[in-house]
ROMAR-823927 format. One record per residue: x, y negated, z negated of N, C-alpha, C, CB in turn. Coordinates in steps of 0.02 Angstrom, whole numbers, padded with zeros to 5 digits, always signed. Glycine has a CB too. Example, Ala and Ser with C-alpha at 12.3 -4.5 7.8 and 13.67 -1.06 7.14 Angstrom:
# ROMAR-823927
+00660+00284-00390+00615+00225-00390+00660+00165-00390+00565+00224-00452;+00642+00112-00354+00684+00053-00357+00645-00002-00394+00704+00030-00286;
This chain:
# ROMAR-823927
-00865+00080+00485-00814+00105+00439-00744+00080+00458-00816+00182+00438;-00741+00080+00521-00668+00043+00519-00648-00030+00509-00640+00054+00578;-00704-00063+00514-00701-00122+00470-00673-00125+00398-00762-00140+00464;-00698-00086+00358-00689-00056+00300-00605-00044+00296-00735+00010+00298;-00586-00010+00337-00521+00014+00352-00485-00018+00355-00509+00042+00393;-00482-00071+00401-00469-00138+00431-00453-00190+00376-00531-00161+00473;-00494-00197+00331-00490-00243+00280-00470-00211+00228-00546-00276+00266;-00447-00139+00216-00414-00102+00163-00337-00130+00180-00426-00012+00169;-00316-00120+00240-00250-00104+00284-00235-00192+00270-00264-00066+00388;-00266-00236+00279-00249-00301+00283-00237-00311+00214-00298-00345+00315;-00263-00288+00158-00232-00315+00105-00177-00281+00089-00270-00322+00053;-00156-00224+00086-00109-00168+00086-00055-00193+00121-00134-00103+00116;-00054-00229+00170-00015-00271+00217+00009-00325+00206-00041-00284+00262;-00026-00359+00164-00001-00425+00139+00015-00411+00078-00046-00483+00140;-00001-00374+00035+00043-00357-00029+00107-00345-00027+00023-00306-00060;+00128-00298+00043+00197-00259+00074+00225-00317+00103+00185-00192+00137;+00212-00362+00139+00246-00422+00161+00266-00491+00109+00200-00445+00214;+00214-00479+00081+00246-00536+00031+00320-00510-00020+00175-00558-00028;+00312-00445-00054+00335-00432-00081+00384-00405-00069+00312-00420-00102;+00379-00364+00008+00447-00357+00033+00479-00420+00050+00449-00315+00091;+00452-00470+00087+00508-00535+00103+00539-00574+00050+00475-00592+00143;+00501-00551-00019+00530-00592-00072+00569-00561-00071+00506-00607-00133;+00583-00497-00098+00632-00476-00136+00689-00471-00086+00613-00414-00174;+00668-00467-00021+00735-00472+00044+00772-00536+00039+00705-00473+00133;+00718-00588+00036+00741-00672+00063+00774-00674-00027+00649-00753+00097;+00748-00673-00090+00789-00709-00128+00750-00649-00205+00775-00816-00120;+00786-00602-00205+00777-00552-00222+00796-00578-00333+00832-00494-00163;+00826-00623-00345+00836-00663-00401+00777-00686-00441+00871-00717-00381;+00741-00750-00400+00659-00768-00410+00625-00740-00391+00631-00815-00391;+00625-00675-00356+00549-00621-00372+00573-00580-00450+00535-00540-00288;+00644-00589-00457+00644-00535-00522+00616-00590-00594+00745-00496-00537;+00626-00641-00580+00630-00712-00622+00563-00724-00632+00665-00780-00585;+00526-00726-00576+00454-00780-00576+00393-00724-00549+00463-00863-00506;+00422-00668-00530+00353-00602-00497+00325-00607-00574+00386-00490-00462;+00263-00580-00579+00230-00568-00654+00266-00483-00671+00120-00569-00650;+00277-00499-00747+00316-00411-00785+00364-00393-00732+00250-00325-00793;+00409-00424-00675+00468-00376-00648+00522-00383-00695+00497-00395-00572;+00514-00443-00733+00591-00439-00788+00595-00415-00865+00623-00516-00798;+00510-00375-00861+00517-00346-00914+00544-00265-00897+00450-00354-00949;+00566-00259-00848+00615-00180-00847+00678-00209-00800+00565-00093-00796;+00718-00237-00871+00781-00245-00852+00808-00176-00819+00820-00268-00911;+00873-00156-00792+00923-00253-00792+00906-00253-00710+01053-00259-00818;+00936-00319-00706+00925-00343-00621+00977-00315-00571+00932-00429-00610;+00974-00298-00517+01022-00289-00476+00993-00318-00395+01043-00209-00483;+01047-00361-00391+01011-00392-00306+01023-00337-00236+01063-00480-00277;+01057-00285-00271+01074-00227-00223+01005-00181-00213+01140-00178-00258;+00969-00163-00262+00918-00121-00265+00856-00164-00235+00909-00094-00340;+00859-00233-00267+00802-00273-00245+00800-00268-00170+00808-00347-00270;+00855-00312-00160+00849-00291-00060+00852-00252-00032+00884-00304-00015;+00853-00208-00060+00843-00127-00024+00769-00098-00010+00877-00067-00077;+00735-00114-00082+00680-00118-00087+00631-00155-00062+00677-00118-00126;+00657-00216-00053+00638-00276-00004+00618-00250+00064+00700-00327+00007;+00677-00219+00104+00661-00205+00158+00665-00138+00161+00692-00235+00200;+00639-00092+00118+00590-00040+00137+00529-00032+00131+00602+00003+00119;+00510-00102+00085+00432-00125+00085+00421-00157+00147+00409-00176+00026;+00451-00202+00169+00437-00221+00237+00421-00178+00295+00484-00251+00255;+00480-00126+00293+00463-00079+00329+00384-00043+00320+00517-00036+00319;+00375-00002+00288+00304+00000+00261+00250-00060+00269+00313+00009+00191;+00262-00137+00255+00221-00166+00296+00226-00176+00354+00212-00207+00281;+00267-00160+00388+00254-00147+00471+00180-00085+00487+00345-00104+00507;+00223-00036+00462+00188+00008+00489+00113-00003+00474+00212+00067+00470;+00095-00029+00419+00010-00053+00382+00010-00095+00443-00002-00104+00285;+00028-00152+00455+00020-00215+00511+00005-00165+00551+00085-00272+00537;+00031-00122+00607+00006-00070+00643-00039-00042+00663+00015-00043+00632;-00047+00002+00601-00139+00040+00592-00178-00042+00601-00167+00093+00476;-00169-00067+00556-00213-00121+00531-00229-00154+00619-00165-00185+00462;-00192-00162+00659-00199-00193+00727-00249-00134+00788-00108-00207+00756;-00222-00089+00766-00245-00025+00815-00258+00032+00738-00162+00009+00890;-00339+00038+00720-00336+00065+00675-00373+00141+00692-00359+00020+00626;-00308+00172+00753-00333+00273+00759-00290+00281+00687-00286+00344+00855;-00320+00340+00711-00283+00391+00649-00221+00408+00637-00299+00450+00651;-00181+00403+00703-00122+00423+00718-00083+00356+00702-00118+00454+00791;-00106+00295+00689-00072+00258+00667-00079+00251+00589-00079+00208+00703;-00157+00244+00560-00176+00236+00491-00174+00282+00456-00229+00217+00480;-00154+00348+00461-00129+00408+00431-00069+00399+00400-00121+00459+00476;-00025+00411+00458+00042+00400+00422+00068+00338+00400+00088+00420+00458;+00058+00284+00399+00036+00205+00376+00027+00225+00288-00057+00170+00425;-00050+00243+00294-00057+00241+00214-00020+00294+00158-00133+00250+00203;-00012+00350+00197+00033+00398+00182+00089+00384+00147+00049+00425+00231;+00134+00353+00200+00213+00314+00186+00176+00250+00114+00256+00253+00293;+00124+00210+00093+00099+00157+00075+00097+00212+00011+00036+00115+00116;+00061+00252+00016+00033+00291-00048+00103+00344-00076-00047+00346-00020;+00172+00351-00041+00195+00382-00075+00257+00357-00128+00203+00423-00037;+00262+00279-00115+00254+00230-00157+00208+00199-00208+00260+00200-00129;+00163+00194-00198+00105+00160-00239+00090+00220-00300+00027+00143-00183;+00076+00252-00274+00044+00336-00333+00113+00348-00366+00013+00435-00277;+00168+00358-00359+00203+00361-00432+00234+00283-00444+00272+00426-00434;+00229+00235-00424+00223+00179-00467+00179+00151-00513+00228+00143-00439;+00111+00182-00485+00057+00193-00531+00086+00205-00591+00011+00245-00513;+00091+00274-00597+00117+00307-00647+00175+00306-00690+00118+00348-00630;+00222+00261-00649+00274+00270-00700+00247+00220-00738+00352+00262-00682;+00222+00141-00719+00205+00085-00757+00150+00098-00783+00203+00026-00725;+00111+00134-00793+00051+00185-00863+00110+00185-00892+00001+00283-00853;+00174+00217-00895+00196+00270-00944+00256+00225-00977+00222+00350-00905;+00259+00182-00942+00298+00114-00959+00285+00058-00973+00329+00097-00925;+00245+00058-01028+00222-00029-01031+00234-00062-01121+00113-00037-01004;+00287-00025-01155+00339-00048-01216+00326-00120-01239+00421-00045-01192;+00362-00149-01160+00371-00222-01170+00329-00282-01151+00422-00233-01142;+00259-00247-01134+00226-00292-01096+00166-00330-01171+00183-00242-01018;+00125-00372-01161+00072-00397-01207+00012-00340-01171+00054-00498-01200;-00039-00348-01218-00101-00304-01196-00134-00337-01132-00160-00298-01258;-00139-00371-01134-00145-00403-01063-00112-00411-00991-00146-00449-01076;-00049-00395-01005-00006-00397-00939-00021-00301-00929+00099-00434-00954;-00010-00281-00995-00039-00197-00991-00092-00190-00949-00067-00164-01061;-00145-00218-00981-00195-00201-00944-00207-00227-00854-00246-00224-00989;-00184-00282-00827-00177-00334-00777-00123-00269-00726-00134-00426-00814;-00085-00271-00749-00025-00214-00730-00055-00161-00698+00017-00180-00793;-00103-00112-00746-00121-00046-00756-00190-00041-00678-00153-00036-00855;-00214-00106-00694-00278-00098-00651-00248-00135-00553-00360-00161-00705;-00204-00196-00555-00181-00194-00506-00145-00112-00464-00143-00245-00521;-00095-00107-00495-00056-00052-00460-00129+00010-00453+00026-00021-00521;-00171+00016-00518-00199+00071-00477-00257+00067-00434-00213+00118-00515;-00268+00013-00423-00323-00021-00369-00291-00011-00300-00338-00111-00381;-00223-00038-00284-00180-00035-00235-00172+00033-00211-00122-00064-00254;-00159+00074-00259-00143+00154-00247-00213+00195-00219-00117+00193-00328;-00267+00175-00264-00327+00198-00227-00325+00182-00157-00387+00170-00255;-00315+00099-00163-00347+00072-00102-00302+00143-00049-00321-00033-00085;-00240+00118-00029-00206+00181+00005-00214+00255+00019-00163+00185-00020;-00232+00289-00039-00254+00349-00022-00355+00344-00010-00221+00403-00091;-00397+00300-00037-00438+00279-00010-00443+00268+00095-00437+00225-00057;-00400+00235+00103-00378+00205+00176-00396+00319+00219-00244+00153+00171;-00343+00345+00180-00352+00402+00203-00395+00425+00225-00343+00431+00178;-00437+00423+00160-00526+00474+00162-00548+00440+00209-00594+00474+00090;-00569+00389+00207-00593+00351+00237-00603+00363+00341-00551+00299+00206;-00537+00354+00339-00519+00369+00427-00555+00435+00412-00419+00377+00465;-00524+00507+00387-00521+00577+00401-00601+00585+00425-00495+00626+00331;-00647+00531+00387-00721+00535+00381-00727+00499+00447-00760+00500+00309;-00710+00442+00465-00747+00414+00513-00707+00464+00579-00741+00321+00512;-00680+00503+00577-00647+00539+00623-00684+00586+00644-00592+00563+00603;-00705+00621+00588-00759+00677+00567-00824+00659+00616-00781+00670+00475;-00839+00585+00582-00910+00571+00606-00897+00587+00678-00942+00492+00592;-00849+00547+00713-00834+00531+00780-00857+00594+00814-00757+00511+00793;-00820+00674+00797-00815+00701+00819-00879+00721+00807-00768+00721+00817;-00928+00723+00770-00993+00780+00773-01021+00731+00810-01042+00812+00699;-01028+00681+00826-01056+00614+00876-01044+00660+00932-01008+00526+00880;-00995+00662+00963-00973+00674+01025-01003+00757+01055-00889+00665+01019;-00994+00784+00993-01012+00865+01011-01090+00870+01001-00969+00927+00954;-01132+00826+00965-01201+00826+00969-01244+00814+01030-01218+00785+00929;-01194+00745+01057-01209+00714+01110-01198+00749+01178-01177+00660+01104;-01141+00805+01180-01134+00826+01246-01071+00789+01260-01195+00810+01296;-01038+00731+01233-01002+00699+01262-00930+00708+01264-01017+00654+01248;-00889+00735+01306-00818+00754+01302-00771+00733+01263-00793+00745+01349;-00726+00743+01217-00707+00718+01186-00639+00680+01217-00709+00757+01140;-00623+00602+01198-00560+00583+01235-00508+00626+01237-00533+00528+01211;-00452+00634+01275-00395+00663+01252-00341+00637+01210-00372+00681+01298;
């Protein structure tokens, strides 16, 4: 299962790095050339880089779990990941005016694939945590500290 985890966290990670370094390094051509960012005008290179590097930040912390994947790192990792992702989900459902049915739909199923994936990442650990522990107490075997 933490394989599973592992390869949740790695894409979650490279979504957060790419997209944070764009919008940090040249925050203009991610609004220009990203797919649907310039259909919700208007632009501001102030918000972009801000956003830039608080996605980065957030891909740190994914890089993190994703390297050393306890709980105490991949918890609050997907947490901080998912409390972004789940209402971006939602606002772009509730916002899609200007898009073709296709960028609608392309739009609708990325962001909420991403958002699963994240709160997915959650269940996921809480379970293999779970397992860990009835392992250990079946077995007799002390639990680490």
């Amino acid at each position: 299962m933490t394989l599973i985890i592992r390869i949740a966290l790695a894409v979650l990670f490279a979504d957060e790095l790419v997209v944070g370094a764009w919008n940090a390094i040249s925050p203009e051509t991610f609004y220009t050339h990203f797919p649907t960012v310039d259909l919700t005008p208007p632009f501001s290179e102030h918000y972009a880089r801000d956003f830039g590097g608080a996605t980065l930040g957030i891909a740190l912390l994914l890089g993190i779990a994703m390297v050393r994947p306890k709980a105490h790192f991949v918890v609050p990792a997907a947490i901080a990941y998912s409390i972004f992702a789940v209402p971006h989900f939602f606002y772009h459902l509730v916002n899609l005016e200007n898009f073709t049915l296709g960028e609608a739909i392309t739009l609708t199923l990325a962001n909420g694939v991403v958002a699963l994936l994240g709160i997915g990442v959650i269940l996921l650990t809480a379970a293999r945590d779970r397992r860990a522990a009835r392992v250990q107490v079946n077995s007799g075997v002390p639990a680490n500290p």
